[in-house]
Residue frames relative to the residue before (quaternion, step in Angstrom):
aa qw qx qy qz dx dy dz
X 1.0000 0.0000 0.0000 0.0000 0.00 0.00 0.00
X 0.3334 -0.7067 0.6119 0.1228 3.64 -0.68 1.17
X 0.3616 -0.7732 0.5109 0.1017 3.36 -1.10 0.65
X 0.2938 -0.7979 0.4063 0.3345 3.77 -0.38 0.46
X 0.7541 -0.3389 0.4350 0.3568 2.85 -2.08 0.84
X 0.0020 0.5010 -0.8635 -0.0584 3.09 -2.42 0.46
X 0.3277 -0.7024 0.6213 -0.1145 2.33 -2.07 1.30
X 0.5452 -0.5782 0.4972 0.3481 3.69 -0.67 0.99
X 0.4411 -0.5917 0.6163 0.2748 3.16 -1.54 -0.13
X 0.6735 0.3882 -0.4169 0.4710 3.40 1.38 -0.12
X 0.5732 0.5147 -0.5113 0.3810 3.42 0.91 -0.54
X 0.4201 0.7590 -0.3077 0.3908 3.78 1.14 -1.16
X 0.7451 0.3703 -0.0952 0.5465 3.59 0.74 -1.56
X 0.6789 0.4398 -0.3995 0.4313 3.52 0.59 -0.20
X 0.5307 0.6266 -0.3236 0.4701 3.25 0.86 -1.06
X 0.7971 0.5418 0.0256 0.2653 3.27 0.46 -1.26
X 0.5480 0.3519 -0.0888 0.7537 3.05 2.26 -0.73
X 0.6890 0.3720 -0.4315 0.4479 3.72 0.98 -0.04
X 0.4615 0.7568 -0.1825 0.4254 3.45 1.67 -0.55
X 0.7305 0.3890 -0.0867 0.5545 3.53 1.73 -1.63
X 0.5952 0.5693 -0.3389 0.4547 3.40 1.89 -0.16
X 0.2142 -0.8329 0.4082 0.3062 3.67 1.56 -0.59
X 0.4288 0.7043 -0.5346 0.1852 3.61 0.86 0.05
X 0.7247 0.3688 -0.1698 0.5568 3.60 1.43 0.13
X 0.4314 -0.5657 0.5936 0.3762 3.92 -0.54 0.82
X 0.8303 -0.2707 0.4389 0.2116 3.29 -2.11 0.51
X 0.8139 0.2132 -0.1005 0.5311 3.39 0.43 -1.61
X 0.5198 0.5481 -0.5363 0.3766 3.66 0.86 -0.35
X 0.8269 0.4063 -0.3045 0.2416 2.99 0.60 -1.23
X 0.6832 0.5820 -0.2753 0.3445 3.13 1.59 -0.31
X 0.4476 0.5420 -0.4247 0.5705 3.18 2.08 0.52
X 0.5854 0.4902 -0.4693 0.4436 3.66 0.91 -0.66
X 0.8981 0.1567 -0.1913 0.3636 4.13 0.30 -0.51
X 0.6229 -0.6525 0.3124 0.2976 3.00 1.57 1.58
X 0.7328 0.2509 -0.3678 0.5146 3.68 0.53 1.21
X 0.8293 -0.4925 0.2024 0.1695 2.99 -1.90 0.52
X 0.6432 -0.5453 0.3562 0.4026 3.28 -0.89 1.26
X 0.8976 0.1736 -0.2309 0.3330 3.78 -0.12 -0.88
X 0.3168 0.7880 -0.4024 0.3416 2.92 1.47 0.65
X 0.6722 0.6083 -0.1325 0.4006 3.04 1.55 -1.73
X 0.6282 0.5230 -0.2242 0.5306 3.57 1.64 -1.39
X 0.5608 0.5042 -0.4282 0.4979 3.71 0.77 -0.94
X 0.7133 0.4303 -0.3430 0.4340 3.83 0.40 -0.97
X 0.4788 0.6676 -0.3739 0.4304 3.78 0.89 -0.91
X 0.7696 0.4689 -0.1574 0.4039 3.35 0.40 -1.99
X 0.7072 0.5382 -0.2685 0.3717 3.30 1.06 -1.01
């Protein structure tokens, strides 16, 4: 059994402020920082 990732709170915020800038689709961006599409929106929303 594999255990899940943690994330900073700053990486969390970046993600999240490049996400609110839109210069990148959802999934680009969630290929650019190597994690999961709805990961990226759950952070967005948050």
């Amino acid at each position: 059994m594999t255990k899940r990732k943690r994330y900073t709170s700053e990486f969390k915020a970046k993600v999240a402020l490049e996400a609110t800038r839109e210069e990148l689709t959802t999934t680009g961006l969630a290929k650019k920082c190597d994690i999961h599409p709805t990961i990226t929106s759950g952070w967005n929303k948050a």
